[in-house]
mmCIF file of the N, C-alpha and C atoms, coordinates in Angstrom:
data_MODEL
# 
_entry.id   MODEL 
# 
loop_
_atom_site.group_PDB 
_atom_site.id 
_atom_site.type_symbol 
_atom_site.label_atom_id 
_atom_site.label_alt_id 
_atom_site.label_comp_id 
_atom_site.label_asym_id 
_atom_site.label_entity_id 
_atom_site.label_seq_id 
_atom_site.pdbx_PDB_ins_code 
_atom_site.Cartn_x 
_atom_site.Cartn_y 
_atom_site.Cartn_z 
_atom_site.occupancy 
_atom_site.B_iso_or_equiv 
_atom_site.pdbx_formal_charge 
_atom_site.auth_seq_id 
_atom_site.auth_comp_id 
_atom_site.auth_asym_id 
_atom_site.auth_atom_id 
_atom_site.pdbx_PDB_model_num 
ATOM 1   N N  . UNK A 1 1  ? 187.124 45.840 92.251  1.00 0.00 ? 1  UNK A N  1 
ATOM 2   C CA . UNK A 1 1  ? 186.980 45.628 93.668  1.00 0.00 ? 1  UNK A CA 1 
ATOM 3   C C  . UNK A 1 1  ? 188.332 45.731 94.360  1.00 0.00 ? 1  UNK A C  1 
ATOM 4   N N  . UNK A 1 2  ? 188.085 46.260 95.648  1.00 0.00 ? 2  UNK A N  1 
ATOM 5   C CA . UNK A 1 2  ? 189.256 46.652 96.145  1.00 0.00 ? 2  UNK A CA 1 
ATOM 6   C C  . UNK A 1 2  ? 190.110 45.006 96.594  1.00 0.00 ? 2  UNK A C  1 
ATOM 7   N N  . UNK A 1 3  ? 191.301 45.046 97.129  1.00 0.00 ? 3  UNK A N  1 
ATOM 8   C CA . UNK A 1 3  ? 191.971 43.438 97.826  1.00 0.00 ? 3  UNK A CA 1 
ATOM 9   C C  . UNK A 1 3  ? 191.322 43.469 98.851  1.00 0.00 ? 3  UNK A C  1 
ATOM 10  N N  . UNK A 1 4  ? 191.374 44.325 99.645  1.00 0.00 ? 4  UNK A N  1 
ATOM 11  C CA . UNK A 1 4  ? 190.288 43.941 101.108 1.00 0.00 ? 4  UNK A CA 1 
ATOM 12  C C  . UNK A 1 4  ? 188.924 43.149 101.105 1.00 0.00 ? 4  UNK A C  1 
ATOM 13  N N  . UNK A 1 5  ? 188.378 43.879 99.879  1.00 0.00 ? 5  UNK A N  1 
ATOM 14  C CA . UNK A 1 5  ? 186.981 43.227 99.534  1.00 0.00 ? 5  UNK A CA 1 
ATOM 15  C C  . UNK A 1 5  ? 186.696 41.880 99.221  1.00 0.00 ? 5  UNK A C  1 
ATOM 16  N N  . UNK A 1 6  ? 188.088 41.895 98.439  1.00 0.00 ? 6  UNK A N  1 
ATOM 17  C CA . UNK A 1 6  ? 187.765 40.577 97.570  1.00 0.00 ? 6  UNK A CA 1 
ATOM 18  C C  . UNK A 1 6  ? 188.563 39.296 98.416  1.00 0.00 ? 6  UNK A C  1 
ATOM 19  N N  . UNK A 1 7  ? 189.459 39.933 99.972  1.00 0.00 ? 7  UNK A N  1 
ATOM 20  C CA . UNK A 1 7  ? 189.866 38.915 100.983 1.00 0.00 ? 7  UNK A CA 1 
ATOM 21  C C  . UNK A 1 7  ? 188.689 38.493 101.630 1.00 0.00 ? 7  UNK A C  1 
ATOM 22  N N  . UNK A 1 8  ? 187.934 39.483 101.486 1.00 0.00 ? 8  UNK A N  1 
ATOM 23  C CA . UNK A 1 8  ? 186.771 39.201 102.968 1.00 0.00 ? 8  UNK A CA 1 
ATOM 24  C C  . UNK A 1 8  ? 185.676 37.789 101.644 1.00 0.00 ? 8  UNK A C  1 
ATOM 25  N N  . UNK A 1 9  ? 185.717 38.384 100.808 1.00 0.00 ? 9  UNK A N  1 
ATOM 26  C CA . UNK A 1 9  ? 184.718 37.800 100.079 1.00 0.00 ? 9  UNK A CA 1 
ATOM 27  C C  . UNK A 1 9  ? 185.432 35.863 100.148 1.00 0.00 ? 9  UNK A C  1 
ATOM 28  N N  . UNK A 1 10 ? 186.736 36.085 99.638  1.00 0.00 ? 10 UNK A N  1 
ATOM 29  C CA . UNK A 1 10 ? 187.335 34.830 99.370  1.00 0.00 ? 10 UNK A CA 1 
ATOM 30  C C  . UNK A 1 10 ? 187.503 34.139 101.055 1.00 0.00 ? 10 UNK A C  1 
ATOM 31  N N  . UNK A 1 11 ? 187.175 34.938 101.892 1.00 0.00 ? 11 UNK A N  1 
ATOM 32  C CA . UNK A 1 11 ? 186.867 34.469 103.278 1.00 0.00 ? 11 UNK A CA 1 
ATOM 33  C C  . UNK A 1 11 ? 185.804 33.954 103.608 1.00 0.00 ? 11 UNK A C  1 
ATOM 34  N N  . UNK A 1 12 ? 184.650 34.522 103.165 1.00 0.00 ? 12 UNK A N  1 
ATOM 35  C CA . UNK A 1 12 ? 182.946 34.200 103.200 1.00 0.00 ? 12 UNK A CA 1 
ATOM 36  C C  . UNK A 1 12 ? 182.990 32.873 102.236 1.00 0.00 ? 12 UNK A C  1 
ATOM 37  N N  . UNK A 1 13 ? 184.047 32.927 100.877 1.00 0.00 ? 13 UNK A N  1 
ATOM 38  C CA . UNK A 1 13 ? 183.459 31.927 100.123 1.00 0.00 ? 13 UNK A CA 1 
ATOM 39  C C  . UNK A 1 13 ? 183.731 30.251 100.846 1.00 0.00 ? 13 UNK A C  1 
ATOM 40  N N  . UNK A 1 14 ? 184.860 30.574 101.628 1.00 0.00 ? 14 UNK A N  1 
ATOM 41  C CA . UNK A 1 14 ? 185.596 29.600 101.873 1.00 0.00 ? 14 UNK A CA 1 
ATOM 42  C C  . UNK A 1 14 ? 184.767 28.549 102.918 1.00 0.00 ? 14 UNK A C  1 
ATOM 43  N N  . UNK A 1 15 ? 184.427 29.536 104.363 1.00 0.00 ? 15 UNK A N  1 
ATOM 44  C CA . UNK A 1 15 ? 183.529 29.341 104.795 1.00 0.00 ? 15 UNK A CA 1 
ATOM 45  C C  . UNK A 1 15 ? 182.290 28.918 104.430 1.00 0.00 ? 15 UNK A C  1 
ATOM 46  N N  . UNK A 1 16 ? 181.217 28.985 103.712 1.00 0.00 ? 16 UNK A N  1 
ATOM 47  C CA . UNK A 1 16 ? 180.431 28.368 103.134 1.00 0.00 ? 16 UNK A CA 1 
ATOM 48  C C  . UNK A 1 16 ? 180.568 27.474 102.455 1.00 0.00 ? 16 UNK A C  1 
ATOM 49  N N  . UNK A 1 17 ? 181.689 27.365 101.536 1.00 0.00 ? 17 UNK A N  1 
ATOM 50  C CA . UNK A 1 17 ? 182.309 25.425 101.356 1.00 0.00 ? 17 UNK A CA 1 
ATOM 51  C C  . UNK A 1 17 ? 182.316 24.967 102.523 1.00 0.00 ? 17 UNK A C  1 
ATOM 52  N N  . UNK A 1 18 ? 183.276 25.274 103.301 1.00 0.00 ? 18 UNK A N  1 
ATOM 53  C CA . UNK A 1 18 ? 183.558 24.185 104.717 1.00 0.00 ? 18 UNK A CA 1 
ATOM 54  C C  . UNK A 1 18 ? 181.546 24.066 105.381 1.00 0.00 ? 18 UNK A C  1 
ATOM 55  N N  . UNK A 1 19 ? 180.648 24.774 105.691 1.00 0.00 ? 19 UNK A N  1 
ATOM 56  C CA . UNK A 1 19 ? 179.815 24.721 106.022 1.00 0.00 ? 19 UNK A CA 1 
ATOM 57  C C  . UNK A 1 19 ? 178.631 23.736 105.342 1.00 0.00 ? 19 UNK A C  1 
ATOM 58  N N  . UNK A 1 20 ? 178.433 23.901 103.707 1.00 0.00 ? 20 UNK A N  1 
ATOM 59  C CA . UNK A 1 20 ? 178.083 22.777 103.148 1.00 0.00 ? 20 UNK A CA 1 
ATOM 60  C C  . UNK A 1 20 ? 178.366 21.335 102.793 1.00 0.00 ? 20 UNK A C  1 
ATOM 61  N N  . UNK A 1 21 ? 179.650 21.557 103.508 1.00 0.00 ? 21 UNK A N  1 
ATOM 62  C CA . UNK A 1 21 ? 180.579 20.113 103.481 1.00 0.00 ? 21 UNK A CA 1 
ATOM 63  C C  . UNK A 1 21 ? 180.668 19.491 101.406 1.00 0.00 ? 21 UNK A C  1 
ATOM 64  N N  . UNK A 1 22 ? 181.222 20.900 100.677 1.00 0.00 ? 22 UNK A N  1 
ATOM 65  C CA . UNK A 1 22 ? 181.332 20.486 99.666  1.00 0.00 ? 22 UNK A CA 1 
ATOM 66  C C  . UNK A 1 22 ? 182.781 19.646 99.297  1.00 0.00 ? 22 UNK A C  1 
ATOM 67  N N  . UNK A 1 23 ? 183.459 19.513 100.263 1.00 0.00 ? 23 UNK A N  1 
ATOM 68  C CA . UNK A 1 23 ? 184.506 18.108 100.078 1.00 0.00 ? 23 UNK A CA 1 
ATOM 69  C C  . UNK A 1 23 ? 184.090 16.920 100.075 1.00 0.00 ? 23 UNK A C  1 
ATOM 70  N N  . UNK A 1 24 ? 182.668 16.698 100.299 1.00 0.00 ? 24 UNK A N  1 
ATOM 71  C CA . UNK A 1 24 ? 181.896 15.671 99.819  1.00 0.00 ? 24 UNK A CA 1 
ATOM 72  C C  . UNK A 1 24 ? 181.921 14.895 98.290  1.00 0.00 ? 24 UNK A C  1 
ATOM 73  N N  . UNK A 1 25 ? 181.985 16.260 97.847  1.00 0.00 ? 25 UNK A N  1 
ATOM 74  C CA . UNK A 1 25 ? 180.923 15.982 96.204  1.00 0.00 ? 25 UNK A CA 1 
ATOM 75  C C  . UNK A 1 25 ? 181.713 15.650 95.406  1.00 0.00 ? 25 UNK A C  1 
ATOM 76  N N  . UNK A 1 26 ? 183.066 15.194 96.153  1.00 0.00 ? 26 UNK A N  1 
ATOM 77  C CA . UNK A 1 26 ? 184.660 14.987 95.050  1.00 0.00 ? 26 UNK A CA 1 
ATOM 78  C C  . UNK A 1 26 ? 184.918 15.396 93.963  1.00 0.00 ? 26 UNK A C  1 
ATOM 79  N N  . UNK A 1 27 ? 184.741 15.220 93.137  1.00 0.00 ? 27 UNK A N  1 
ATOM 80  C CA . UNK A 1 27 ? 185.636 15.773 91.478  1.00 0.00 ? 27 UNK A CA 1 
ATOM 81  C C  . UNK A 1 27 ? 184.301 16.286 91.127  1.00 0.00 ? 27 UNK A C  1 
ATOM 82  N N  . UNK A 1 28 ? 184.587 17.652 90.732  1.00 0.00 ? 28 UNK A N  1 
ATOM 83  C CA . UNK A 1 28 ? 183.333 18.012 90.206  1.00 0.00 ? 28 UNK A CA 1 
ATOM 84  C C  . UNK A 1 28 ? 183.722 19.172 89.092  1.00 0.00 ? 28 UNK A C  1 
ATOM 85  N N  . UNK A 1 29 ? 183.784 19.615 87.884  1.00 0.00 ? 29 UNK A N  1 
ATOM 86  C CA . UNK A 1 29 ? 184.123 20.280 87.264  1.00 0.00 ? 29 UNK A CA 1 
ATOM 87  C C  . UNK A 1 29 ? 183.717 21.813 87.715  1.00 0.00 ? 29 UNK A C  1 
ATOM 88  N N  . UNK A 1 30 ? 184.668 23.227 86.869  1.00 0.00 ? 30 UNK A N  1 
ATOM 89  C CA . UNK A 1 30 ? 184.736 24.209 87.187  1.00 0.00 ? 30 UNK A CA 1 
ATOM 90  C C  . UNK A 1 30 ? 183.212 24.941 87.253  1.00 0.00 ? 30 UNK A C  1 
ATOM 91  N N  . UNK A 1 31 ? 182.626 24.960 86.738  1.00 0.00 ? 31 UNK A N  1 
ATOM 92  C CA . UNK A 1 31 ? 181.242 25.154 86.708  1.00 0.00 ? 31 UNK A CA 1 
ATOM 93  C C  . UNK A 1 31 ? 180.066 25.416 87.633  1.00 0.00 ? 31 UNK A C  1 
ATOM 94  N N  . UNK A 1 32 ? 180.068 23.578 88.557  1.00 0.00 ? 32 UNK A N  1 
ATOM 95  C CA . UNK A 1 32 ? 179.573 23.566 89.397  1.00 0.00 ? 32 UNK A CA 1 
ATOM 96  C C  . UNK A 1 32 ? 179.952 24.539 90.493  1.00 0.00 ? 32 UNK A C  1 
ATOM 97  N N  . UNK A 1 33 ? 180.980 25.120 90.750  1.00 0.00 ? 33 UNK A N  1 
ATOM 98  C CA . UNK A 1 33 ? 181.684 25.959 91.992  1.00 0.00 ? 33 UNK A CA 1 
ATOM 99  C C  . UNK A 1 33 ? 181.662 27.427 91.423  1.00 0.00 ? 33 UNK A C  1 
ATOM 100 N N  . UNK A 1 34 ? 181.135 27.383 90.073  1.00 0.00 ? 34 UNK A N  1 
ATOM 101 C CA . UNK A 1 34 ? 180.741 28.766 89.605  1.00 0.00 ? 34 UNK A CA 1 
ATOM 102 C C  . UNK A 1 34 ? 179.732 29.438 89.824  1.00 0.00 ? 34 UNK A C  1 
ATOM 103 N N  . UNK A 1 35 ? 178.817 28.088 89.618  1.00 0.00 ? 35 UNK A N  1 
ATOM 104 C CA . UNK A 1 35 ? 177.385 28.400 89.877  1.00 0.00 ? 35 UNK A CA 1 
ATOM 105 C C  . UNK A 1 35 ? 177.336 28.391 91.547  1.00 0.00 ? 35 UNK A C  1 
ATOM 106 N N  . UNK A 1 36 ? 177.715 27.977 92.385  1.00 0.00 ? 36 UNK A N  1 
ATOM 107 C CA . UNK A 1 36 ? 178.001 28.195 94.217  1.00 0.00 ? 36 UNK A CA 1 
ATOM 108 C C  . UNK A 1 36 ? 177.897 29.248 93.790  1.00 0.00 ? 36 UNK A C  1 
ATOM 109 N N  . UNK A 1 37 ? 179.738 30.007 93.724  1.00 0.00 ? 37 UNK A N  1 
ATOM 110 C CA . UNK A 1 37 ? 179.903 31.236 94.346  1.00 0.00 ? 37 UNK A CA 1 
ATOM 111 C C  . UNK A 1 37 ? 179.033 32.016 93.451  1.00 0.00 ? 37 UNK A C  1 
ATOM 112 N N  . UNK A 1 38 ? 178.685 32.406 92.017  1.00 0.00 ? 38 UNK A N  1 
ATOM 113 C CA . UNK A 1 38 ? 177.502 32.903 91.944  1.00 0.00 ? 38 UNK A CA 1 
ATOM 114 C C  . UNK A 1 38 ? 176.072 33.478 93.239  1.00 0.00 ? 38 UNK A C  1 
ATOM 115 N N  . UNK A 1 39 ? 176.123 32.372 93.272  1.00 0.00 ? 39 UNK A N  1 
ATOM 116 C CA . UNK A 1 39 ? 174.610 31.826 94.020  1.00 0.00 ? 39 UNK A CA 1 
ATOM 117 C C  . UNK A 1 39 ? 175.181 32.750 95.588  1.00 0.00 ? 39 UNK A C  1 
ATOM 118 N N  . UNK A 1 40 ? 175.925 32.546 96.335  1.00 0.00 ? 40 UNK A N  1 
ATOM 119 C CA . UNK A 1 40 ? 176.505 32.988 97.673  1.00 0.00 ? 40 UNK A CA 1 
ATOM 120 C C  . UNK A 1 40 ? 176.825 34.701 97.195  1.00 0.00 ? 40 UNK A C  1 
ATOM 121 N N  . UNK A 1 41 ? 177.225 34.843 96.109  1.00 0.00 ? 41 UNK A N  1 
ATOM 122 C CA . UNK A 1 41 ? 178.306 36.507 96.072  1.00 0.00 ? 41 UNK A CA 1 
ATOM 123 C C  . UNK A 1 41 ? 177.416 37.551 95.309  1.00 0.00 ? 41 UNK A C  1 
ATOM 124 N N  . UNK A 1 42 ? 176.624 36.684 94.742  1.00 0.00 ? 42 UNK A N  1 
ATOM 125 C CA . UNK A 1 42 ? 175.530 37.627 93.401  1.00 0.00 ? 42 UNK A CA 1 
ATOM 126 C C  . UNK A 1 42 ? 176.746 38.320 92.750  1.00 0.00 ? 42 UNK A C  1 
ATOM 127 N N  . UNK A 1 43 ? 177.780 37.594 92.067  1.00 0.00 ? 43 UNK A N  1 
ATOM 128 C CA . UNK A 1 43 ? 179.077 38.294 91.162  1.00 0.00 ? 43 UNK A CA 1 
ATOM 129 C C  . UNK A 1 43 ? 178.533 37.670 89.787  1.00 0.00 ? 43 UNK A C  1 
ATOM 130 N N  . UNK A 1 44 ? 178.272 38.196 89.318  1.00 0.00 ? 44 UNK A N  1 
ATOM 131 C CA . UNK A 1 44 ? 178.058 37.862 87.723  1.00 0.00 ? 44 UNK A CA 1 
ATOM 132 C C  . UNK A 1 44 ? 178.828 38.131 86.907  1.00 0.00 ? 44 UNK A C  1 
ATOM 133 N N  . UNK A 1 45 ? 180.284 38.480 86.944  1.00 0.00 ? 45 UNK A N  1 
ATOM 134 C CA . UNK A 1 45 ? 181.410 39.080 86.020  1.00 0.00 ? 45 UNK A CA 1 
ATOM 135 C C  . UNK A 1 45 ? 181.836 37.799 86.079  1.00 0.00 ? 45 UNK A C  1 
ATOM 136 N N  . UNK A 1 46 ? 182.243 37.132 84.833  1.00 0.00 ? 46 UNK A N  1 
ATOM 137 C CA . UNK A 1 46 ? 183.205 35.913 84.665  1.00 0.00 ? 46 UNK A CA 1 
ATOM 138 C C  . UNK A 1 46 ? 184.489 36.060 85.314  1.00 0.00 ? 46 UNK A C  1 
ATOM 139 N N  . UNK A 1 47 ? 185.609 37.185 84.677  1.00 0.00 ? 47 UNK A N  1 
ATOM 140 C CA . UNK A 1 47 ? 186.410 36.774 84.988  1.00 0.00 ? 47 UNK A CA 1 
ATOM 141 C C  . UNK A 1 47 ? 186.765 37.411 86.472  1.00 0.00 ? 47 UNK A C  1 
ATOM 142 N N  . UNK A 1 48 ? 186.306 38.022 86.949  1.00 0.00 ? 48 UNK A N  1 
ATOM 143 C CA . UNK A 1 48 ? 185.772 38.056 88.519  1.00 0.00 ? 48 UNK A CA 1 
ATOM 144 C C  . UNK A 1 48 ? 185.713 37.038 89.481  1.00 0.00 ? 48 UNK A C  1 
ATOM 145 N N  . UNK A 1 49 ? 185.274 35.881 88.634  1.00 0.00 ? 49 UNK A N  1 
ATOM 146 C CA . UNK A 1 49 ? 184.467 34.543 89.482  1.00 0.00 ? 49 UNK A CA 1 
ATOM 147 C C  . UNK A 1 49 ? 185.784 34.015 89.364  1.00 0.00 ? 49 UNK A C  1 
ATOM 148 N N  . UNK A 1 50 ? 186.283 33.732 87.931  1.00 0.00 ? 50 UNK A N  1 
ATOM 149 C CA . UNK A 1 50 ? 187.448 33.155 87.967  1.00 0.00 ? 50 UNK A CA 1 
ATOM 150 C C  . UNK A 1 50 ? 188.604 33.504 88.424  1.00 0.00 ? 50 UNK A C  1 
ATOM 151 N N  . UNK A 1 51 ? 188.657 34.726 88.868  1.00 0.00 ? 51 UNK A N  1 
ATOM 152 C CA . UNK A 1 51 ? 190.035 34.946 89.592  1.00 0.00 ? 51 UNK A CA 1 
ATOM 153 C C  . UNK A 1 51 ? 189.849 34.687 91.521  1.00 0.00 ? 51 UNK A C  1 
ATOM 154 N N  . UNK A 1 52 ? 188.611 34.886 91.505  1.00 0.00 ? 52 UNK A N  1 
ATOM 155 C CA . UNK A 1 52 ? 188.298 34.160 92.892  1.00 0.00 ? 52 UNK A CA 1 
ATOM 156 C C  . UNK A 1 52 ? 188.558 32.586 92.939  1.00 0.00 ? 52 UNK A C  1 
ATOM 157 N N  . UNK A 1 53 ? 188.280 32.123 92.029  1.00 0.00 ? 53 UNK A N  1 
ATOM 158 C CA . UNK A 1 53 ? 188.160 30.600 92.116  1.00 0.00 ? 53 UNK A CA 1 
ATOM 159 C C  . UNK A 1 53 ? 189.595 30.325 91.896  1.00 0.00 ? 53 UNK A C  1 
ATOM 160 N N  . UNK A 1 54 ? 190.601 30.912 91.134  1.00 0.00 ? 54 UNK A N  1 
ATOM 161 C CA . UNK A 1 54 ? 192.048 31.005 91.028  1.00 0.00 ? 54 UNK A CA 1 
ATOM 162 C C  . UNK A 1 54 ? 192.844 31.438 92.599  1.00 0.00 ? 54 UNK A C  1 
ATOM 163 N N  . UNK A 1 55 ? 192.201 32.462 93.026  1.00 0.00 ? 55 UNK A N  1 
ATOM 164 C CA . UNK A 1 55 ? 193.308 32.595 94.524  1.00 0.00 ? 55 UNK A CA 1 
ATOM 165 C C  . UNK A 1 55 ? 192.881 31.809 95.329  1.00 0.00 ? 55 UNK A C  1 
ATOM 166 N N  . UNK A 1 56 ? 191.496 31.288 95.329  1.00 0.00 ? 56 UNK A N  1 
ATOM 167 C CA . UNK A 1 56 ? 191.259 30.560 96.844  1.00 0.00 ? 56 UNK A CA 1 
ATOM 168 C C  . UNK A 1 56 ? 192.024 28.832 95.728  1.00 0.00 ? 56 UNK A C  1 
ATOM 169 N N  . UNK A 1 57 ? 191.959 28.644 94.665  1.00 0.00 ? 57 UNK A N  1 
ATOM 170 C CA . UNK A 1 57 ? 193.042 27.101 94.212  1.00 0.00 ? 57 UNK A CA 1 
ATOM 171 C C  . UNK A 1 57 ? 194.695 27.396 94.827  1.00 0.00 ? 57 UNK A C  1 
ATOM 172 N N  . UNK A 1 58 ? 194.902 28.711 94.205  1.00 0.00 ? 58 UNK A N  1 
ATOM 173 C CA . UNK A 1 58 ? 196.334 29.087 94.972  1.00 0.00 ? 58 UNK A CA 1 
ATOM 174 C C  . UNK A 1 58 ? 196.673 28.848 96.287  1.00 0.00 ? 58 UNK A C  1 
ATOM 175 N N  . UNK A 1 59 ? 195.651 28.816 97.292  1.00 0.00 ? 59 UNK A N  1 
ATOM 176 C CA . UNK A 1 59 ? 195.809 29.227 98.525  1.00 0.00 ? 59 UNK A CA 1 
ATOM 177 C C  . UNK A 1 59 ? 195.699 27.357 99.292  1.00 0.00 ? 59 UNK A C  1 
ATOM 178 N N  . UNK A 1 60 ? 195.344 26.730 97.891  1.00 0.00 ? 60 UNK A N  1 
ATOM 179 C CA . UNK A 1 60 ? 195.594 25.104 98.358  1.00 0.00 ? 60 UNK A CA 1 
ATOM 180 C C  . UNK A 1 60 ? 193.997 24.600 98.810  1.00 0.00 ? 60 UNK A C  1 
ATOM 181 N N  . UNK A 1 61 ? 193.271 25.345 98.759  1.00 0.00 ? 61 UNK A N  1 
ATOM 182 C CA . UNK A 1 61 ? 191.869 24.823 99.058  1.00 0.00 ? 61 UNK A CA 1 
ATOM 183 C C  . UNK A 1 61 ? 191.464 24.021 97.817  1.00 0.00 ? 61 UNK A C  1 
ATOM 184 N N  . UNK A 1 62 ? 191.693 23.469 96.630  1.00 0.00 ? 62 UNK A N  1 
ATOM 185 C CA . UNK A 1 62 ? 190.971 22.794 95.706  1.00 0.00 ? 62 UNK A CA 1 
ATOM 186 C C  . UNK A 1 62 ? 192.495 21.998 95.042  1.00 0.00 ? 62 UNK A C  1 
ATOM 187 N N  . UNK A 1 63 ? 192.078 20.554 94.920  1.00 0.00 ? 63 UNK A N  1 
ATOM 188 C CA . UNK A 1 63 ? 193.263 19.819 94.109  1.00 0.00 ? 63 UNK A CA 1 
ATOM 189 C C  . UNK A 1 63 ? 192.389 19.783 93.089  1.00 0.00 ? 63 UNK A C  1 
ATOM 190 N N  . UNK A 1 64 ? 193.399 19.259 91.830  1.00 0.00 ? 64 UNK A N  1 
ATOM 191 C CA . UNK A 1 64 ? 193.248 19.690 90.163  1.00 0.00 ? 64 UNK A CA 1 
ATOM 192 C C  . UNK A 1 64 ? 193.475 18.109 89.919  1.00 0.00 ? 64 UNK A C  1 
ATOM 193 N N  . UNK A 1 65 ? 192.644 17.589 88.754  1.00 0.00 ? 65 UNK A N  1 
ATOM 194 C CA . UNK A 1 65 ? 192.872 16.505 88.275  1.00 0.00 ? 65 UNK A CA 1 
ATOM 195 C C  . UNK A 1 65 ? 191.749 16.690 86.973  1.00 0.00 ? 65 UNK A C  1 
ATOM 196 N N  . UNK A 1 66 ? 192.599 15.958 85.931  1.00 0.00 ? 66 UNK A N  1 
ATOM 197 C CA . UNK A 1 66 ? 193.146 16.411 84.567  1.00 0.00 ? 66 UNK A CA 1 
ATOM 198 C C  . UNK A 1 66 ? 192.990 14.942 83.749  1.00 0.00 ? 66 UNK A C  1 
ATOM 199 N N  . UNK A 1 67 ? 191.648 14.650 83.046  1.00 0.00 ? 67 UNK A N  1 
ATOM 200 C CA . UNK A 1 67 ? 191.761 12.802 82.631  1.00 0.00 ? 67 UNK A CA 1 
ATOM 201 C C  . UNK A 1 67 ? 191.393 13.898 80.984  1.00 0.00 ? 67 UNK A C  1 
ATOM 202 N N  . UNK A 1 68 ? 192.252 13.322 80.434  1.00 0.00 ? 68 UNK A N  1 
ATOM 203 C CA . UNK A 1 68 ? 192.289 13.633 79.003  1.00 0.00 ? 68 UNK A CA 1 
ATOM 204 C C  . UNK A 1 68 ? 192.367 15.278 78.335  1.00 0.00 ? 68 UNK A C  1 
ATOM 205 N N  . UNK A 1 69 ? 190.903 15.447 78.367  1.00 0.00 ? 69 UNK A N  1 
ATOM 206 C CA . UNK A 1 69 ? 190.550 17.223 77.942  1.00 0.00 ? 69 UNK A CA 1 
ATOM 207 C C  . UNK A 1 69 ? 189.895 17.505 79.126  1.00 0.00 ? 69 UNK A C  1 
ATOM 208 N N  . UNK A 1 70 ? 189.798 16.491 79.759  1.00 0.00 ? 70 UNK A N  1 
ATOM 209 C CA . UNK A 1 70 ? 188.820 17.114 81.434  1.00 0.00 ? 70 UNK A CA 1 
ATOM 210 C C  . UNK A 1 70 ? 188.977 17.442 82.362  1.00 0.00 ? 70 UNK A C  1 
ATOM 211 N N  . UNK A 1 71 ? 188.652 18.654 83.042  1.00 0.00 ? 71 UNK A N  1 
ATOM 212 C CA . UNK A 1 71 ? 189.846 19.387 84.155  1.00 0.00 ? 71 UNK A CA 1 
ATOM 213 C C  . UNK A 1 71 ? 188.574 19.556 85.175  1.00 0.00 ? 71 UNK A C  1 
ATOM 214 N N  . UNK A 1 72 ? 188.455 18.240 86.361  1.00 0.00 ? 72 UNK A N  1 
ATOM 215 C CA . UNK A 1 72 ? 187.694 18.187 87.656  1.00 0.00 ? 72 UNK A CA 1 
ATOM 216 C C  . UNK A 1 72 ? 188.514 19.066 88.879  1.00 0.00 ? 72 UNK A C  1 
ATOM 217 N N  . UNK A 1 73 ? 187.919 19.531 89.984  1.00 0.00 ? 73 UNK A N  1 
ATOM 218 C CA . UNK A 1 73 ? 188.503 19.826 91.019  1.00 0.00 ? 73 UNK A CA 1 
ATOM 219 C C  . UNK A 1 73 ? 187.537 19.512 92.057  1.00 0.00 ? 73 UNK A C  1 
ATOM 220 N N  . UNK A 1 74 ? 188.486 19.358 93.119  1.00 0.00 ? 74 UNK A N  1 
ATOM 221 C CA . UNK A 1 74 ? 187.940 18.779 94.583  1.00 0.00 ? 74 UNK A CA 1 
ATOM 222 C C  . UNK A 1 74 ? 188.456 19.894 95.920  1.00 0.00 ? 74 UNK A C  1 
ATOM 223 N N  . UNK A 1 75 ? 187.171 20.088 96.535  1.00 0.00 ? 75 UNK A N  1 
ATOM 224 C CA . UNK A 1 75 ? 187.186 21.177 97.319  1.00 0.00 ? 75 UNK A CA 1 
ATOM 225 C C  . UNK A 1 75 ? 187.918 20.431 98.746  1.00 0.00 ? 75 UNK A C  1 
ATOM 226 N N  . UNK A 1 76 ? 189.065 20.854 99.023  1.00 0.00 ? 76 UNK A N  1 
ATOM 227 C CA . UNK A 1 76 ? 189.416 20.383 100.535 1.00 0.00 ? 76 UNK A CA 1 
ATOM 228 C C  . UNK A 1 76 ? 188.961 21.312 101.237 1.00 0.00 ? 76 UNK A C  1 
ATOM 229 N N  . UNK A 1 77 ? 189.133 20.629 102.578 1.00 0.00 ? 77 UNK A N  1 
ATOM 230 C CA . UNK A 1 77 ? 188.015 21.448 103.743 1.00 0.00 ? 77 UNK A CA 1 
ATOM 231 C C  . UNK A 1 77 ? 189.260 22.262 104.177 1.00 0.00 ? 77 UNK A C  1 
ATOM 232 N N  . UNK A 1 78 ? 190.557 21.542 104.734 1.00 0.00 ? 78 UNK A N  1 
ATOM 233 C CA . UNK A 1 78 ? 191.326 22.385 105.385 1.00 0.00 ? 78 UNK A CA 1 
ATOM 234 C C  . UNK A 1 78 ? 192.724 22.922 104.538 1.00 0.00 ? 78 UNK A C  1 
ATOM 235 N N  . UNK A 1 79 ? 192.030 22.859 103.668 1.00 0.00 ? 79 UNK A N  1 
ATOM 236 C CA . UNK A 1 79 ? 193.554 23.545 102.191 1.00 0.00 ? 79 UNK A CA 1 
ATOM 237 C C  . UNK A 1 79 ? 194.329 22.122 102.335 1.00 0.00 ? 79 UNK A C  1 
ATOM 238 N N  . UNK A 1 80 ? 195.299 22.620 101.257 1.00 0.00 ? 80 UNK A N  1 
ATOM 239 C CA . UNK A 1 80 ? 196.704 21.264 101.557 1.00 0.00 ? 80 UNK A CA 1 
ATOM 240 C C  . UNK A 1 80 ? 197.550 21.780 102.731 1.00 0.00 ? 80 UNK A C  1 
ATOM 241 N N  . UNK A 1 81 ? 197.454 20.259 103.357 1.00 0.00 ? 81 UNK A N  1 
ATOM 242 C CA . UNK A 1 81 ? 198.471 20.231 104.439 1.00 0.00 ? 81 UNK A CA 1 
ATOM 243 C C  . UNK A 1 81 ? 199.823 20.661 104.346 1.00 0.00 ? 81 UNK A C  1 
# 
């Protein structure tokens, strides 16, 4: 996929977090936000999903927290301040 595509997409995804108000659902492991953007993008390539779910963490929209072997993340609405 081209970068344009995959801005607009990581634009749509973002938007539909902020719209379901998934900064609600606090710590929720990688999975659950797999199965979202799944569900929103019809992308079925893993590491596809995961490099989406990697630039929009880059971009400060999701904090990381880490209790033992367990790696939760929490969707902020307006990225880090």
């Amino acid at each position: 996929m081209k970068s344009k595509d995959n801005a607009e997409i990581i634009e749509f995804i973002i938007l539909y977090f902020q719209m379901r108000n998934v900064q609600l659902w606090g710590y929720v492991n990688y999975k659950n936000f797999k199965v979202l953007i799944t569900y929103i993008t019809n992308i079925r390539d893993i590491d596809q999903l995961r490099h989406l779910f990697e630039k929009i963490m880059s971009m400060g929209f999701f904090q990381k927290r880490k209790i033992h072997s367990k790696t939760d993340y929490r969707f902020l609405f307006n990225g880090s301040e």
